[in-house]
N, C-alpha and C positions, 0 to 999 in steps of 0.2 A: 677943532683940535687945539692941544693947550698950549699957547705961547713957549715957545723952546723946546717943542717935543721933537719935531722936523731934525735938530741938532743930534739929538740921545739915540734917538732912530738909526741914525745913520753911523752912530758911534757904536752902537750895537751890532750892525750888519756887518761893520770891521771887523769887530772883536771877534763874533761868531763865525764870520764869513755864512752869511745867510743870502739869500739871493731875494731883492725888493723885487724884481719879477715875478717869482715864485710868489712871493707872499700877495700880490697885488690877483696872481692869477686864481687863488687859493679864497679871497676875499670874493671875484667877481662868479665863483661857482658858488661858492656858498651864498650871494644873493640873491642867484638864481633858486636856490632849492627854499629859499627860506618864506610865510606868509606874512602877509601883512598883520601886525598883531597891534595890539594896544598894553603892550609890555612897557614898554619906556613908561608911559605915565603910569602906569602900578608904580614901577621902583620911585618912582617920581612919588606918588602918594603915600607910599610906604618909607621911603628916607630922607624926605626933604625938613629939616630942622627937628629931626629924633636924632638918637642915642642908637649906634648901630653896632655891631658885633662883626669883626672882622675874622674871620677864624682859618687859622692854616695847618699843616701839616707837619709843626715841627716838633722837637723832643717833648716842649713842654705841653703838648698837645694833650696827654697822660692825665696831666693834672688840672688840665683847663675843663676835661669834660664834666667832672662833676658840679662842680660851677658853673657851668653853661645850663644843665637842668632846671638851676632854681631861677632862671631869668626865659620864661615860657613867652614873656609878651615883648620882647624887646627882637627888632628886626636883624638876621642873622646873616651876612653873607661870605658864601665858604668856598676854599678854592678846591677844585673838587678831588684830590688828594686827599684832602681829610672826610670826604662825604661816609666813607665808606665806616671810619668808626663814629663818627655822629649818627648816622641813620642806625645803627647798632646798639647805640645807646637809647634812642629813642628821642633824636633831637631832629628836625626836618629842619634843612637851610631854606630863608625864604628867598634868597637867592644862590644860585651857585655857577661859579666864573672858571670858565673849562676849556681847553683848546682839545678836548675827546682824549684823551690818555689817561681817563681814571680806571676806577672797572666799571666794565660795560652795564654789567646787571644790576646794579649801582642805577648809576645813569635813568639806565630803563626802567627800573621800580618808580624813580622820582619824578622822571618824567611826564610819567601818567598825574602828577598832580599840582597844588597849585604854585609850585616852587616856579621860578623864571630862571631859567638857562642864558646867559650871557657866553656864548659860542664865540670864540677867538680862530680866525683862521688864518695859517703862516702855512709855509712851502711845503712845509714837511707832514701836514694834513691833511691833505686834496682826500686821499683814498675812505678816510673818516665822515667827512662833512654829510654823505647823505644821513647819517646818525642822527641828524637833526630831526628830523619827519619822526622821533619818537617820543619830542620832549612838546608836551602840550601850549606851553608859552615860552618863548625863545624873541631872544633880540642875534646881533653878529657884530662881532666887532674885527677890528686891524688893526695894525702899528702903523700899517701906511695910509695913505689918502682917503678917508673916508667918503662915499657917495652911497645915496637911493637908501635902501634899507640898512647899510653897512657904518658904522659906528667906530669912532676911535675916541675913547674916551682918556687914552695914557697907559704906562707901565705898559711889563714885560712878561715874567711871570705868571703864573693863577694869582700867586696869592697877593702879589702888588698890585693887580688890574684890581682885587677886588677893594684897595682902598682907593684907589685911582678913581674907581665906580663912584663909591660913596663920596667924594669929592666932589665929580659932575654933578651927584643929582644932593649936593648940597645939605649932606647930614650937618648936623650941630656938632656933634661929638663920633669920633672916631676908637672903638677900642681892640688892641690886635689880643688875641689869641693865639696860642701856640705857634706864631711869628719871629720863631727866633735866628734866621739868620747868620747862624755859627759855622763852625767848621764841624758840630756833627749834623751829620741829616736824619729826620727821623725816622721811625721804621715805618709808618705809615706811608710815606712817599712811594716806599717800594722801590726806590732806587738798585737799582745793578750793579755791582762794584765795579766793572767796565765804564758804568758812566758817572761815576761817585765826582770825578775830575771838573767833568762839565756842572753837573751838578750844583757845585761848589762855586764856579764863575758864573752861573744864573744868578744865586743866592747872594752871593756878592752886588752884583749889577741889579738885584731888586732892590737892594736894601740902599744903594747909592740913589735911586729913585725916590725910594718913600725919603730920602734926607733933601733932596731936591724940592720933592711935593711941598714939605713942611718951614720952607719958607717961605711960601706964598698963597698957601691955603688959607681960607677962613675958619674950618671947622677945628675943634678943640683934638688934639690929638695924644694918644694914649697908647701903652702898650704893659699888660701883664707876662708879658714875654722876656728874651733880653734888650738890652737899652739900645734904642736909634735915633739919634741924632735928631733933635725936634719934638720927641715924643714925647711924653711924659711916662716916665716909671711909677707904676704902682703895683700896690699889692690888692691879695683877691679882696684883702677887708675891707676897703677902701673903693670895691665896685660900689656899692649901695648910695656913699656919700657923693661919688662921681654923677653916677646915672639921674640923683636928682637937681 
């Protein structure tokens, strides 16, 4: 677990009023359903000192897809909000970082193949978790105490766990997509105006995370999104001279 996480954790549970019970009980069933895989060392072999693509669900999501097409060999991992118009386009995440809330049949298409499902379990997923038994290669992860097959690699959100991820398993370079963190949410997320409020205090409290991360990460950090604290700002013409 990462040095200072224990702190955010619990500063979260405040804010949210989340129950570390629930989330610890929610962890201990999903390790029960989960198999023993050889996941971890894929993402291991697929992001350790590459160039990896981070890709989220926000406004500017729009304009990142067609840009994401002309980059076929670079490693993709996407919080599963956005899966639904990438697989649309014709983009497969080779990984994708999910607490079950995206759409199902989504999910279920991808599952079937060589994508890696990094399954996040909290309180309010119990009822979800056997959904796992359809994704072919799967890891699980927590915010709280990691043990046995159950993984805490950081962050809160889909789409901060998934730079958090790339952090663990030691990418070079970090680039966000459609990461933008604003006050509007994209239409992709599918957000509910009922929960537009909370919405808004996740996205906030990711984004204080990834400025967190970026002080103490090693890997080169990037974002074509809007600006986060640590990051660097570029533009799409400027992927090419990044990536090499």
């Amino acid at each position: 677990m990462i040095l200072g996480w224990k702190k955010r954790y619990l500063e979260i549970l405040k804010e949210f009023k989340y129950s570390e019970k629930e989330d610890k009980k929610s962890a201990k069933i999903l390790n029960s359903i989960l198999k023993k895989s050889d996941a971890k060392k894929k993402i291991l072999n697929s992001v350790k000192g590459k160039t990896v693509f981070v890709i989220g669900s926000g406004p500017s999501l729009t304009l990142a897809i067609p840009k994401l097409k002309n980059y076929k060999k670079i490693v993709k991992i996407a919080a599963d909000s956005s899966l639904k118009p990438l697989v649309q386009n014709g983009i497969i995440p080779d990984i994708v970082v999910t607490d079950l809330d995206g759409d199902e049949d989504i999910l279920k298409k991808i599952g079937k193949r060589d994508s890696i499902f990094v399954v996040h379990a909290h309180g309010d997923n119990i009822e979800k978790l056997e959904f796992v038994n359809k994704f072919k290669n799967c890891i699980g992860t927590t915010q709280s105490t990691p043990f046995d097959k159950i993984e805490n690699f950081g962050g809160f959100t889909d789409g901060d766990r998934c730079v958090f991820l790339a952090n663990h398993f030691q990418a070079k370079k970090i680039i966000l997509f459609g990461m933008d963190f604003g006050e509007q949410i994209g239409k992709f997320s599918e957000t509910k105006k009922a929960d537009r409020k909370i919405k808004l205090k996740k996205l906030k409290r990711g984004k204080s995370l990834l400025e967190w991360l970026s002080t103490f990460t090693k890997c080169e950090l990037f974002t074509t999104s809007k600006p986060i604290k640590g990051f660097e700002k570029i533009s799409y013409k400027e992927l090419d001279i990044i990536i090499t």
